[in-house]
C-alpha positions in Angstrom: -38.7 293.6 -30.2 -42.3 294.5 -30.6 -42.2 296.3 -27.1 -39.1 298.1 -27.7 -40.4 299.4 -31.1 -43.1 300.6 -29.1 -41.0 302.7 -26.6 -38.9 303.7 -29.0 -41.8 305.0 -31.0 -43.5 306.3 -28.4 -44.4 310.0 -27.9 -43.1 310.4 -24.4 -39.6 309.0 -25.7 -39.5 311.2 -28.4 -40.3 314.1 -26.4 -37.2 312.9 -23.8 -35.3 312.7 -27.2 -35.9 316.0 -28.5 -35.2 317.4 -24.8 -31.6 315.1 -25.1 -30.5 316.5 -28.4 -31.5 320.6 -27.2 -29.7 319.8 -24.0 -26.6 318.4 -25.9 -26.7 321.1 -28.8 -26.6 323.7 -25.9 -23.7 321.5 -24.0 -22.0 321.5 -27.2 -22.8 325.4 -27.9 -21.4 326.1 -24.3 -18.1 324.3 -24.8 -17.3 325.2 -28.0 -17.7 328.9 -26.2 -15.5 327.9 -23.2 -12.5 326.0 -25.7 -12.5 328.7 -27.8 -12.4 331.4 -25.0 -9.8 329.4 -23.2 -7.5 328.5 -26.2 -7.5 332.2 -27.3 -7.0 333.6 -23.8 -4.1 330.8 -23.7 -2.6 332.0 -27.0 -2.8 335.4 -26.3 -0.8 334.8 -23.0 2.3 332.9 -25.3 1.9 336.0 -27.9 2.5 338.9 -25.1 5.0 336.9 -23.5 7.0 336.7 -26.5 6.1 340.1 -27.3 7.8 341.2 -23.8 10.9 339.2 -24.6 11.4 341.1 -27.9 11.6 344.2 -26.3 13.6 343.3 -23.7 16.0 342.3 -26.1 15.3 345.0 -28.0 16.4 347.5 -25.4 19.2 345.5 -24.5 20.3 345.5 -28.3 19.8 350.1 -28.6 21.8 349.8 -25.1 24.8 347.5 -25.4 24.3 346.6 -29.5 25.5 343.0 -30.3 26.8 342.2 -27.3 24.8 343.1 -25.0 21.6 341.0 -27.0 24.1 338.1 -26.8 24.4 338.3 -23.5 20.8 338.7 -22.7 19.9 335.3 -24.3 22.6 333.3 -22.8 21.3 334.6 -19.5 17.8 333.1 -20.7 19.2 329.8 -21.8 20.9 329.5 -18.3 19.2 325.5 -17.3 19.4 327.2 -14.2 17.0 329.3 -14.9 14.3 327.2 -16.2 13.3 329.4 -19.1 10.5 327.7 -21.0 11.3 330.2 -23.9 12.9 329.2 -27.3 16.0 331.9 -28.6 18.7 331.4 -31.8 20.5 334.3 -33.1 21.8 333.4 -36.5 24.1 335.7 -38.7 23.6 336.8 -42.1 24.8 333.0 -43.2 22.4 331.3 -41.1 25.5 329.8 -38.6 23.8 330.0 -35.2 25.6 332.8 -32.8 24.4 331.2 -29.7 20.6 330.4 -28.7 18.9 327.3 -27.5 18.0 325.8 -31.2 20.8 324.1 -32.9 19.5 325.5 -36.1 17.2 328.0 -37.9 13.6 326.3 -38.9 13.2 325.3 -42.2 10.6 326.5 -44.5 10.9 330.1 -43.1 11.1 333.0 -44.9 12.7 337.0 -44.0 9.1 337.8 -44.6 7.2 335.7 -42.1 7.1 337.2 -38.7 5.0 334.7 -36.6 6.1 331.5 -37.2 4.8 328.0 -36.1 7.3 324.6 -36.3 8.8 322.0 -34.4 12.1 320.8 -33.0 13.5 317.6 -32.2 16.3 318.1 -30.3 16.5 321.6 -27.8 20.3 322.2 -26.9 20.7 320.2 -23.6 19.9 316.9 -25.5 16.5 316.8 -24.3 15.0 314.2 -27.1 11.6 315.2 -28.1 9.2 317.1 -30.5 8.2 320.2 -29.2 5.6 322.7 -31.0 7.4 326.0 -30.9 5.4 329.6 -31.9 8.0 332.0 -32.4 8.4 335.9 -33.7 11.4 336.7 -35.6 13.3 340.4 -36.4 16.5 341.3 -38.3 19.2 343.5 -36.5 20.8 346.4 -37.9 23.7 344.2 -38.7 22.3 341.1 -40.8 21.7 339.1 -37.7 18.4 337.5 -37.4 17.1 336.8 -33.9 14.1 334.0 -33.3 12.5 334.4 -30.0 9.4 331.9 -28.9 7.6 329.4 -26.4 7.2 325.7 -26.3 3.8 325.8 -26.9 3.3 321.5 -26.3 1.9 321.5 -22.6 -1.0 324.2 -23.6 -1.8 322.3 -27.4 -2.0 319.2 -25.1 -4.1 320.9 -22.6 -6.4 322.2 -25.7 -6.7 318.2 -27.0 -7.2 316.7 -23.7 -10.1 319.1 -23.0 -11.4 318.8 -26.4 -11.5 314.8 -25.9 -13.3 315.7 -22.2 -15.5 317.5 -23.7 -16.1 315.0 -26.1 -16.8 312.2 -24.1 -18.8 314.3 -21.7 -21.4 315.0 -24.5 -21.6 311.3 -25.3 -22.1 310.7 -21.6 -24.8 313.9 -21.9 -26.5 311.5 -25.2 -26.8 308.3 -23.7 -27.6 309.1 -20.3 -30.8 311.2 -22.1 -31.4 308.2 -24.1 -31.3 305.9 -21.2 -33.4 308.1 -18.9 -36.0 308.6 -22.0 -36.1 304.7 -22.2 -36.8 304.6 -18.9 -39.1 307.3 -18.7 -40.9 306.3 -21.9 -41.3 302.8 -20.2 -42.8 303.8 -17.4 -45.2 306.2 -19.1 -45.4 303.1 -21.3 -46.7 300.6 -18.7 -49.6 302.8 -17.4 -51.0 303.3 -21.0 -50.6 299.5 -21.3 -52.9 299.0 -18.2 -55.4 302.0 -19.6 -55.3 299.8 -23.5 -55.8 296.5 -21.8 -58.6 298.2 -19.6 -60.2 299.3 -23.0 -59.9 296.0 -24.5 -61.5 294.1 -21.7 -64.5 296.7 -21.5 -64.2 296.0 -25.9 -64.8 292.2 -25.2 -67.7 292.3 -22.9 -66.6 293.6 -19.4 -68.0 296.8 -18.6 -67.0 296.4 -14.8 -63.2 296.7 -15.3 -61.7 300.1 -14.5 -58.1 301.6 -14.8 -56.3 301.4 -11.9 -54.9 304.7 -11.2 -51.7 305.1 -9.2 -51.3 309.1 -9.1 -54.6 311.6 -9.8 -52.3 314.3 -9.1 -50.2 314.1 -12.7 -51.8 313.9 -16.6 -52.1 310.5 -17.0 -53.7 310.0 -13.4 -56.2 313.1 -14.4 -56.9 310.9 -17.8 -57.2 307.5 -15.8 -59.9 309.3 -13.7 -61.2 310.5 -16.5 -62.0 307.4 -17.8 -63.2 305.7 -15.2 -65.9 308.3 -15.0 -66.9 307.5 -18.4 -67.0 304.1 -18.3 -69.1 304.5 -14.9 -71.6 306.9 -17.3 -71.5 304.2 -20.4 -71.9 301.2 -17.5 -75.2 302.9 -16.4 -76.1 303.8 -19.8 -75.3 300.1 -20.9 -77.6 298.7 -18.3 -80.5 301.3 -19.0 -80.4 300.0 -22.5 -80.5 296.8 -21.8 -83.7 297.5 -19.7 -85.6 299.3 -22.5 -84.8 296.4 -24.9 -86.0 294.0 -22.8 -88.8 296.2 -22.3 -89.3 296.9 -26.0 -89.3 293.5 -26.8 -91.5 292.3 -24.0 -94.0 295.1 -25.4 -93.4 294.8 -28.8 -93.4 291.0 -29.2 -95.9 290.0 -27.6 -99.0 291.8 -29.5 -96.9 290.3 -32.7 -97.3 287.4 -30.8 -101.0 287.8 -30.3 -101.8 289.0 -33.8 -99.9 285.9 -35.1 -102.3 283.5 -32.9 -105.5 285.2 -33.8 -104.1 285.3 -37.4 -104.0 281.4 -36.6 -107.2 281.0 -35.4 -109.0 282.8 -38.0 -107.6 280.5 -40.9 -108.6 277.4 -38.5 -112.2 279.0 -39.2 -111.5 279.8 -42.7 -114.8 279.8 -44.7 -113.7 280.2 -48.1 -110.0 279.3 -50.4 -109.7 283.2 -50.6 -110.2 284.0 -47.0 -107.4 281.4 -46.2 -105.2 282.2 -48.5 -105.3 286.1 -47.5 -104.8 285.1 -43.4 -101.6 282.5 -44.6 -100.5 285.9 -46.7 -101.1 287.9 -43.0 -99.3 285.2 -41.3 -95.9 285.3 -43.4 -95.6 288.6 -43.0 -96.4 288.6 -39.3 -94.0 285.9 -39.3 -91.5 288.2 -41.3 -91.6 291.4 -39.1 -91.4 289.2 -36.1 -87.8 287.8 -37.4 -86.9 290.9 -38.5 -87.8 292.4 -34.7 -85.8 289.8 -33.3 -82.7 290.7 -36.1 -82.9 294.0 -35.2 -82.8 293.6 -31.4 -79.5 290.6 -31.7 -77.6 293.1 -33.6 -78.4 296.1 -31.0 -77.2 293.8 -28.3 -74.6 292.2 -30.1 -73.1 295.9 -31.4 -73.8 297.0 -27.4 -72.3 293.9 -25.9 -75.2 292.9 -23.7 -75.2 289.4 -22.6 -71.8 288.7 -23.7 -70.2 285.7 -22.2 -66.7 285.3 -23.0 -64.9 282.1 -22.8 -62.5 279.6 -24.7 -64.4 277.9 -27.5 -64.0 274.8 -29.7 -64.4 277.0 -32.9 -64.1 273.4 -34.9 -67.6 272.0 -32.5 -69.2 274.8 -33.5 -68.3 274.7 -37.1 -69.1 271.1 -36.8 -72.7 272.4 -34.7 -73.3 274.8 -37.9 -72.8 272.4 -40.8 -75.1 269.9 -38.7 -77.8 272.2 -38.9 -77.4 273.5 -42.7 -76.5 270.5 -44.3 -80.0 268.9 -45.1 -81.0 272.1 -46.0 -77.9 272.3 -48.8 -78.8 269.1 -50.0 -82.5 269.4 -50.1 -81.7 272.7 -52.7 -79.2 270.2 -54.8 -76.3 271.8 -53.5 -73.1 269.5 -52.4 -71.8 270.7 -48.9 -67.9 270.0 -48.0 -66.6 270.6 -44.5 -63.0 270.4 -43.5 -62.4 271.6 -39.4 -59.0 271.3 -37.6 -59.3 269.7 -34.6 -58.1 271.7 -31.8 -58.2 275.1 -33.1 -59.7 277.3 -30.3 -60.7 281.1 -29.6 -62.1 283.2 -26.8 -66.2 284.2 -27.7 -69.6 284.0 -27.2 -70.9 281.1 -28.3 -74.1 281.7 -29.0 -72.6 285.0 -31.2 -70.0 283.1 -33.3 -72.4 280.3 -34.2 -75.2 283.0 -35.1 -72.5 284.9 -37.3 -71.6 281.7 -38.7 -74.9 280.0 -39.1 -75.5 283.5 -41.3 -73.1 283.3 -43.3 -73.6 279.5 -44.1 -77.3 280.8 -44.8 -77.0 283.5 -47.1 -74.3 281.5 -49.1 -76.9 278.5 -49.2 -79.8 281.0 -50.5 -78.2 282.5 -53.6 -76.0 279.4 -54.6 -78.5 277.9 -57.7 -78.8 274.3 -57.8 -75.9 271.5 -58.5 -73.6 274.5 -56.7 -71.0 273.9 -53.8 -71.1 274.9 -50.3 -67.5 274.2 -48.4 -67.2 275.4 -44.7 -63.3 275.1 -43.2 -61.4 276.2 -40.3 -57.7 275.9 -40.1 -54.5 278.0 -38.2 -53.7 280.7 -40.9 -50.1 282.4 -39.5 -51.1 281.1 -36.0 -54.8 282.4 -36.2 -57.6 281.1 -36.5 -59.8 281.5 -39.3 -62.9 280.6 -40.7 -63.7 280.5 -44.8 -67.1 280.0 -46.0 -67.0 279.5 -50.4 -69.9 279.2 -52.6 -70.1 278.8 -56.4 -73.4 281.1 -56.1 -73.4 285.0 -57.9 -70.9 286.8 -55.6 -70.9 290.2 -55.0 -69.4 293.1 -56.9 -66.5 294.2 -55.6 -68.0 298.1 -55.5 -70.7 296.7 -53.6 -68.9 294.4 -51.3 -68.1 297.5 -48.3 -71.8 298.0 -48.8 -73.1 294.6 -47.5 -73.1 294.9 -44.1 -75.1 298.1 -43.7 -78.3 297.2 -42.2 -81.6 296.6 -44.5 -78.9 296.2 -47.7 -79.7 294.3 -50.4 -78.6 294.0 -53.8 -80.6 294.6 -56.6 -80.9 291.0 -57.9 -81.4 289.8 -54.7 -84.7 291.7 -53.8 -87.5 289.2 -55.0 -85.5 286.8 -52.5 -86.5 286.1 -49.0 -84.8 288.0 -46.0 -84.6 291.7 -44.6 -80.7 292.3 -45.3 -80.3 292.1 -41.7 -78.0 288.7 -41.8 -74.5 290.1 -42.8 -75.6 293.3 -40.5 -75.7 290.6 -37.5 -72.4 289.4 -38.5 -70.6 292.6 -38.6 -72.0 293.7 -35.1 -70.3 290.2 -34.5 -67.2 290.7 -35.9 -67.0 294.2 -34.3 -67.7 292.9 -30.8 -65.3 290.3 -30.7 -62.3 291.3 -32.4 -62.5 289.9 -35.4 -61.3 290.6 -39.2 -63.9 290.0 -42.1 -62.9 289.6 -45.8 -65.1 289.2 -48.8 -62.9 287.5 -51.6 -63.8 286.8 -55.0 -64.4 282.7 -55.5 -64.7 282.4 -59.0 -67.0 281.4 -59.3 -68.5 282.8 -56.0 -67.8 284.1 -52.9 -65.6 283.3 -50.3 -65.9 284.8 -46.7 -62.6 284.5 -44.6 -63.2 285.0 -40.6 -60.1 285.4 -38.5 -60.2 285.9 -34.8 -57.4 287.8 -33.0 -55.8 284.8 -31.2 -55.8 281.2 -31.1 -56.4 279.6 -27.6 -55.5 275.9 -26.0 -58.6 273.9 -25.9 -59.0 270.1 -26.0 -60.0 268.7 -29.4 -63.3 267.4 -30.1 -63.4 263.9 -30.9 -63.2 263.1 -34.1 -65.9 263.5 -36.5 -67.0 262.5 -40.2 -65.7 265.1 -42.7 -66.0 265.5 -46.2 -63.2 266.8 -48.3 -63.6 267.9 -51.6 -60.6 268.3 -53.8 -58.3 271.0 -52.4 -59.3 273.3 -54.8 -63.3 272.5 -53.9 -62.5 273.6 -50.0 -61.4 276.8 -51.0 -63.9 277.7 -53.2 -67.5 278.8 -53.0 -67.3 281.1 -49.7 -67.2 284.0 -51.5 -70.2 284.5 -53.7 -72.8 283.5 -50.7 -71.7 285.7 -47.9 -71.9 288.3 -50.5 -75.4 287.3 -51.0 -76.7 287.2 -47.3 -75.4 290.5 -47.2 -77.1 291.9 -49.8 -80.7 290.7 -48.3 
């Protein structure tokens, strides 16, 4: 359904659409033109036939009076002759003189003088319904004479090209609609290779290129196009790579140097005031070194250098994560709560995810106050899966919650805390590179951070490990606030 949703909602079907519906008004237009033409022209044949007969009989009538009209008619009503015409004289009480129709038509006045009607029964017992369109005129003597044609075989005629026509437009419609189906799919496919071409070269693979079957058309000229881009970015890609590791190379290490003669001089400390300025020197060497290194995983992470794709255990790495922070929770006073399902997998870098992660699980730790909760869980939401770190910590205003992630960030209450307001700046670059949706939820108290990759994956579970459960509400709670908070540093 999703695929034929997308066909049918795609520009190139519409455009065949469009094209079917002028083509068919204009079909239409032209046989509307043509039936109309041809029924008049066919109507004003029966009209000057009849026409003619009336002044034949006419003259005949001035020449021979009564008698001679009589016998005019019979000689038209001769079966030998094959007349299709339709005569009746009647006399001033309606009894028929002699004619073809057994009676006069009902419902007809002196004043009518083309009439339409329809007989049953012509004399010569021929049992049908005929449509008759007649003239009538009074003689000089009372009599009334009726002169027409059996108009059936040219009414028929008019429905059975009407229903032709008909069923040609409908053939007209759907074979438009069928060749816009098939000409949307095939225009269809090639953008699907050019999207899946972008998405491989969004998750890491700058190599792949879209395969281009025709240069000679638009969407060949637009492949090409592309591939010559992503040849430009490819190169451009690699020469930033160069200059980072360049920059960090000859950034680092004269940070790295300061910080070791920084060391050395408070080894040779004289005085308490000397060593406490050079341990002063050192945190902030330290700091501006992590902050460097921030800086430079979220360039590469936002670039996707060094990405290596593959299927991940997302509930070893949550299990890696909680590992690592959970004497650090406890040592603040803070109860940490873990709940992963096994077997719940995703495509990533590893060493991405458990960075984002790890950051998350950091900030919500720094700005939860003691005898708070810190719960870390992964589970298959709607068949995805999806991370949610919860807190009981401050949270984050909701006005300030699109803020967060811009780099160097921080809220006000969170400025006489530790950090750079780089961590939730990391984790966006993350989510960005790899897919992902990011939520920010209100915990109350708290925050609670929801991660959802795009699609789950098979994997093998871990083995079973030791997991904490809070009550149910406990495992949902918390996330919230603390992500807020990392952001804000």
């Amino acid at each position: 359904m999703t695929r034929l949703r997308r066909i049918f909602g795609s520009i190139s079907f519409r455009l065949a659409l469009i094209y079917t519906l002028i083509f068919a008004v204009s079909v239409a237009g032209l046989f509307y033109l043509v039936f109309w033409t041809t029924s008049g022209f066919t109507e004003r044949q029966v009209d000057a036939a009849i026409r003619a007969d009336v002044t034949g009989f006419q003259d005949s009538y001035q020449r021979s009076g009564m008698a001679g009209l009589v016998m005019a008619i019979n000689r038209r009503v001769d079966p030998a002759i094959r007349d299709r015409g339709i005569y009746l004289i009647v006399n001033e009480l309606g009894t028929p003189v002699t004619g073809n129709l057994r009676a006069w038509p009902t419902d007809v006045t002196p004043d009518d003088i083309w009439i339409n009607f329809q007989v049953q029964d012509l004399t010569g017992g021929t049992a049908r319904m005929a449509n008759v369109r007649a003239l009538q005129f009074q003689t000089g003597e009372g009599f009334r004479l009726l002169v027409g044609r059996d108009v059936s075989d040219a009414q028929a005629f008019r429905r059975q090209l009407f229903e032709a026509f008909n069923i040609g437009l409908l053939l007209t419609v759907l074979l438009g609609l069928a060749g816009g189906f098939l000409f949307s799919r095939t225009v269809m496919r090639r953008v699907e290779n050019i999207t899946r071409t972008c998405r491989s070269i969004m998750r890491g693979d700058l190599s792949r290129r879209v395969s281009v079957r025709n240069e000679s058309d638009e969407i060949g000229e637009l492949s090409f196009g592309i591939n010559a881009m992503l040849d430009q970015i490819e190169r451009l890609m690699k020469g930033m790579q160069q200059v980072s590791d360049n920059v960090a190379h000859d950034l680092r290490t004269p940070l790295n140097r300061l910080r070791g003669r920084l060391e050395t001089a408070l080894r040779h400390a004289i005085n308490p005031a000397e060593r406490e300025s050079i341990e002063i020197a050192l945190i902030e060497a330290d700091g501006l070194l992590a902050t460097f290194a921030a800086l430079l995983r979220i360039a590469r992470a936002e670039a996707g250098l060094q990405r290596n794709f593959e299927d991940l255990d997302l509930a070893a790495i949550g299990e890696d994560v909680a590992e690592l922070y959970e004497p650090l929770a406890e040592e603040k006073g803070l109860s940490f709560y873990k709940k992963f399902e096994p077997g719940v997998g995703a495509r990533g870098d590893l060493n991405l995810i458990a960075q984002a992660l790890a950051n998350l699980v950091d900030n919500a730790i720094k700005y939860t106050p003691e005898g708070g909760t810190i719960t870390m869980a992964l589970a298959l939401e709607k068949g995805l899966p999806t991370f949610t770190i919860s807190d009981t910590g401050p949270g984050i205003p909701l006005e300030y919650r699109g803020k967060v992630f811009d780099r160097l960030f921080r809220l006000e209450q969170s400025r006489t805390s530790p950090g750079s307001g780089l961590g939730l700046s990391l984790v966006q670059a993350v989510v960005k590179s790899h897919d992902l949706k990011i939520a920010l939820a209100d915990n109350q108290p708290g925050l609670r951070v929801t991660l959802v990759f795009p699609q789950a994956v098979a994997i093998d579970p871990m083995p079973p490990r030791h997991t904490d459960e809070p009550g149910e509400d406990e495992s949902r709670d918390g996330t919230p606030d603390s992500t807020e908070r990392h952001a804000a540093e």
